[in-house]
C-alpha positions as CSV (number, residue, x, y, z in Angstrom):
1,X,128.2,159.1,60.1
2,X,130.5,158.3,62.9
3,X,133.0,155.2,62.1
4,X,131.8,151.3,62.0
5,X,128.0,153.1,61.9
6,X,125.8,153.2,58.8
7,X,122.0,153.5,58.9
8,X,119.1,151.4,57.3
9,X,115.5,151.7,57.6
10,X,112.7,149.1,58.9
11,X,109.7,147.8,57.0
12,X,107.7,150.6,58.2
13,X,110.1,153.6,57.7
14,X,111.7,153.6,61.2
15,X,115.7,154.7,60.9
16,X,117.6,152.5,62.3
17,X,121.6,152.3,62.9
18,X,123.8,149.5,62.3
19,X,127.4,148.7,64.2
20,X,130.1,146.7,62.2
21,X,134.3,146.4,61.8
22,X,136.6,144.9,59.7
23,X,139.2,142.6,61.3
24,X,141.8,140.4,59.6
25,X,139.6,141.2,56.1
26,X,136.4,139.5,57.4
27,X,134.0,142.2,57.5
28,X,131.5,141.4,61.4
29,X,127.9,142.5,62.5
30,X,127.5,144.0,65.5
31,X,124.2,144.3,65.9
32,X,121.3,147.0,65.3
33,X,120.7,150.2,67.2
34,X,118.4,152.9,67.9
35,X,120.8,155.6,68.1
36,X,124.0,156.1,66.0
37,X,126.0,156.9,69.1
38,X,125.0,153.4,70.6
39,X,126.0,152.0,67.4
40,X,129.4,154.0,67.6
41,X,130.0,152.5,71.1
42,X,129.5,148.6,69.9
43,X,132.3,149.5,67.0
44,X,134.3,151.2,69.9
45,X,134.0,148.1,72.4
46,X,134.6,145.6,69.6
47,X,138.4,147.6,68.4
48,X,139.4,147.1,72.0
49,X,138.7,143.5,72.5
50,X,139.8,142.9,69.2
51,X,143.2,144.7,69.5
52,X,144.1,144.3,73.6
53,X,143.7,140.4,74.8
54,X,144.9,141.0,78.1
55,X,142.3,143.1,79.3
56,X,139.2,141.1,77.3
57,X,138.5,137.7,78.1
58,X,135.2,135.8,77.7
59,X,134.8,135.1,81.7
60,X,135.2,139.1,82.2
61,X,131.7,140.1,80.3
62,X,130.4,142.6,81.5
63,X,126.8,143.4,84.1
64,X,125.8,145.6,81.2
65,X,127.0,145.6,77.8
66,X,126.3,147.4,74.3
67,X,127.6,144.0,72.9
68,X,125.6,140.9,73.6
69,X,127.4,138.2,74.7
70,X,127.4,136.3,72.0
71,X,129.4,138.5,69.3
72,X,132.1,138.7,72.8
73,X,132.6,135.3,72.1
74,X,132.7,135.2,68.8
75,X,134.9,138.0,68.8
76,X,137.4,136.6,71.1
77,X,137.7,133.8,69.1
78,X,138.4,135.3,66.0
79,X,141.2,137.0,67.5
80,X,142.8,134.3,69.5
81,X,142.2,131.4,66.9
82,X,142.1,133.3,63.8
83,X,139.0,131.3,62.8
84,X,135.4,133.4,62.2
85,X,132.8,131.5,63.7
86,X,129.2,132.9,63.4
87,X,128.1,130.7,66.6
88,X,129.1,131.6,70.2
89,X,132.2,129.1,70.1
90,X,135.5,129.3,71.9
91,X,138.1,126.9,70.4
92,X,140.4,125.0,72.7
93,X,143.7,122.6,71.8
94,X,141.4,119.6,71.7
95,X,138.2,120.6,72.1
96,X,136.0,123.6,72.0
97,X,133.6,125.7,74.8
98,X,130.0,126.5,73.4
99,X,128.4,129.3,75.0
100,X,124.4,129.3,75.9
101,X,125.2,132.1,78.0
102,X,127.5,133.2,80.6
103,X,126.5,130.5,83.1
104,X,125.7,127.4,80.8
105,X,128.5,126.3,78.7
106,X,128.8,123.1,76.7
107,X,132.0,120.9,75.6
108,X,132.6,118.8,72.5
109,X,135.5,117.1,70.7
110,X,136.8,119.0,68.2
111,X,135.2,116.4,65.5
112,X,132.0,118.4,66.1
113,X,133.1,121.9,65.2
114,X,132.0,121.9,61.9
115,X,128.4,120.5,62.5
116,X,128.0,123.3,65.6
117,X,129.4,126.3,63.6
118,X,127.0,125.9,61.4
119,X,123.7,124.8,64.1
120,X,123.2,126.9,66.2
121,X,122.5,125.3,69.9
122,X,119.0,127.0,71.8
123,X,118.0,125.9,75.6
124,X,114.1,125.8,76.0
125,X,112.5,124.3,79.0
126,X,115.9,122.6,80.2
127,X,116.3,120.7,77.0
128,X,119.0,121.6,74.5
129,X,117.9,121.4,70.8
130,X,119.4,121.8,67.3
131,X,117.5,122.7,64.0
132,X,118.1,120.8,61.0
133,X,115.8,121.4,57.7
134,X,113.4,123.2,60.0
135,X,113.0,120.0,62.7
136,X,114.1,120.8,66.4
137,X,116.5,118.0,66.7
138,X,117.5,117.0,70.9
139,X,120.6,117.5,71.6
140,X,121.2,114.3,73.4
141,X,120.4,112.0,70.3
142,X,123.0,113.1,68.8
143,X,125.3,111.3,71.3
144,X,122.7,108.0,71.3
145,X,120.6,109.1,74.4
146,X,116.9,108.3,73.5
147,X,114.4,110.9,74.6
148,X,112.9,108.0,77.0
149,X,116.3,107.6,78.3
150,X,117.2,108.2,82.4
151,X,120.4,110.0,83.6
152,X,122.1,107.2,85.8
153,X,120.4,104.1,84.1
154,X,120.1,104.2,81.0
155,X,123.7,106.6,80.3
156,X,125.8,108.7,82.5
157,X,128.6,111.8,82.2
158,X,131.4,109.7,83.1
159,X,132.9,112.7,85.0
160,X,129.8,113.8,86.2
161,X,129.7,117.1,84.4
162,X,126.6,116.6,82.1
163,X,127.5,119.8,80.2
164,X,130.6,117.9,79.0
165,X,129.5,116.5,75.4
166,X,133.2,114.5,74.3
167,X,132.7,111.5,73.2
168,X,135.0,109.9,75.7
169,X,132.5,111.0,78.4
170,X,129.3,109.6,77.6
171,X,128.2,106.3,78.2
172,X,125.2,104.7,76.8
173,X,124.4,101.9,79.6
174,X,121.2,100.8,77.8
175,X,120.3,101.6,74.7
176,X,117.4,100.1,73.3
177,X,113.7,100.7,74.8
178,X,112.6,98.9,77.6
179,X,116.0,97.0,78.1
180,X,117.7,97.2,81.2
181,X,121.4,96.1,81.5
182,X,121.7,94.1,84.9
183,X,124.1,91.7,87.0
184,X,123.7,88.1,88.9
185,X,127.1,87.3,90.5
186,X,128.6,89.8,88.4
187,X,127.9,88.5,85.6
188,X,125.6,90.7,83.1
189,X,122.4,90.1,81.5
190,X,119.3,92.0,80.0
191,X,116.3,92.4,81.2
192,X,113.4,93.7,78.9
193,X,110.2,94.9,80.5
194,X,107.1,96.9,79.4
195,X,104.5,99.4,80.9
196,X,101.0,98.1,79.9
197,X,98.8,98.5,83.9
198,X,102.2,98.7,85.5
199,X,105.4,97.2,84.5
200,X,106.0,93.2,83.2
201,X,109.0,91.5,82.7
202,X,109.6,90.2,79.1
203,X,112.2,88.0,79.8
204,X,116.1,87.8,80.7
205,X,118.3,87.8,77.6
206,X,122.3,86.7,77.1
207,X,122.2,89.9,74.7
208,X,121.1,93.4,74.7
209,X,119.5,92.9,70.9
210,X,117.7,89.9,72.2
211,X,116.5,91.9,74.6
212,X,115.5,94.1,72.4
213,X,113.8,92.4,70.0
214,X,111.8,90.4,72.6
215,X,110.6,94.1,73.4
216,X,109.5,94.2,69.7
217,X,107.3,91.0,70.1
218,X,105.9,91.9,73.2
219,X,104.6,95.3,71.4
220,X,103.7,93.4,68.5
221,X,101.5,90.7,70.3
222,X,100.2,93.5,72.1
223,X,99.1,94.9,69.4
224,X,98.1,91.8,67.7
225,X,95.8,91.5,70.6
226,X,94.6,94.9,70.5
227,X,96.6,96.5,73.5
228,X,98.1,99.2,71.6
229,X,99.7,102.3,73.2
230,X,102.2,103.6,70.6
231,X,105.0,101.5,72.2
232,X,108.2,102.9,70.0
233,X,110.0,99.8,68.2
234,X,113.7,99.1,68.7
235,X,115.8,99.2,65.7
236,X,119.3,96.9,65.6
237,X,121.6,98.7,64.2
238,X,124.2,96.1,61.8
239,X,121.5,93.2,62.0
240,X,120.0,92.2,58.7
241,X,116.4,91.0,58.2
242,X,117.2,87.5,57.9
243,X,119.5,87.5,61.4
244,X,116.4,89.8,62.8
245,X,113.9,87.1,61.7
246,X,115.4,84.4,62.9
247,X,116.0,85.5,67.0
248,X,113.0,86.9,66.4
249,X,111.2,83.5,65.9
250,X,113.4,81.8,68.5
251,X,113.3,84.2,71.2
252,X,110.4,83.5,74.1
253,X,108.9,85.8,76.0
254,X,107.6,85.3,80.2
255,X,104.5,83.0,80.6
256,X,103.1,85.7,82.7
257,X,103.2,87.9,79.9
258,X,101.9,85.1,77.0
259,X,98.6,84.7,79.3
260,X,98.0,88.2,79.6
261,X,98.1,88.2,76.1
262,X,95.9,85.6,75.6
């Protein structure tokens, strides 16, 4: 068997050939093959990027490869960082690259490299998802974006990159659902509204939690009156039930709204 090869066989008999090396003791899969020599070439490709940096760089992948793009990176980075990381990661001094593929590549703080070696990040229908105990997890909520949330209103890529995950460059603007963050003479205020036949204005609140929770009795009363469309509810985080109860009871919601209701 030619060197970093060895054969297995499928479920249904099929021969197979396997590609793998050895590289700073950690023994790495190169992937499967249909013909040794294939196999033999992967092993081949993956001494050289291993042992000549100057020549093999992640941007330099190439048209067509026996290695998918994937173990490159991974590769790389075991041999420039020294750290064996299963996902397609590339660590920086202060952050790290995480490769979808050669044209989509995300950035996080460095904080995040333990939960991303170990999750792997899949792109399906633009959205980027996450797996966790067999759930598809969005991307975004991790970083406070709400699935309802719009790009420019609700939160924004402070540098406009909106592949650039750091912490430092995403800014949640508003929130909780159907709360709007707005200004009068530059000073702020919230405005909570809700769809029922087009869109009504809750009220105008000092707060964002008032705002929110006024949502909450909006939907309630809604409900209460048997207009229910599966509004989601907000939840305040760091406000206890009694706080909760209390603006709840106090806060009012539009007159327009009330005699709908009613």
């Amino acid at each position: 068997m030619l060197q970093g090869v060895y054969s297995a066989t499928k479920k249904n008999g099929e021969l197979y050939y396997r590609a793998s090396i050895t590289y700073l003791g950690k023994h790495i899969s190169l992937g499967s093959y249909s013909t040794e020599q294939k196999a033999h070439k992967a092993y081949n490709l993956a001494n050289k990027i291993l042992y000549n940096p100057a020549k093999y760089k992640i941007d330099n992948y190439p048209t067509s490869c026996i290695l998918s793009f994937h173990k490159w990176v991974v590769l790389i980075n075991y041999r420039d960082n020294g750290i064996y990381i299963k996902n397609p990661i590339y660590i920086k001094k202060r952050f790290f690259l995480y490769y979808i593929d050669t044209e989509t590549v995300l950035k996080f703080d460095v904080e995040d490299l333990f939960y991303y070696a170990r999750h792997k990040i899949v792109k399906r229908g633009g959205h980027l998802f996450t797996s966790e105990y067999g759930m598809q997890i969005n991307l975004m909520s991790r970083y406070g974006i709400k699935n309802y949330a719009v790009p420019g209103r609700d939160y924004l890529f402070v540098n406009g990159d909106d592949m650039d995950f750091r912490y430092s460059n995403i800014e949640i603007i508003n929130k909780y659902h159907g709360v709007t963050k707005c200004f009068k003479k530059g000073l702020p205020f919230y405005q909570a509204k809700i769809h029922i036949n087009g869109y009504y204005i809750i009220g105008r609140y000092t707060t964002e939690e008032e705002a929110a929770i006024a949502y909450n009795k909006a939907v309630n009363l809604l409900s209460n009156a048997g207009i229910n469309k599966n509004y989601p509810q907000n939840y305040i985080d760091g406000m206890d039930e009694i706080t909760y109860a209390a603006l709840y009871q106090r806060i009012r919601i539009s007159k327009k709204l009330r005699e709908l209701i009613v």
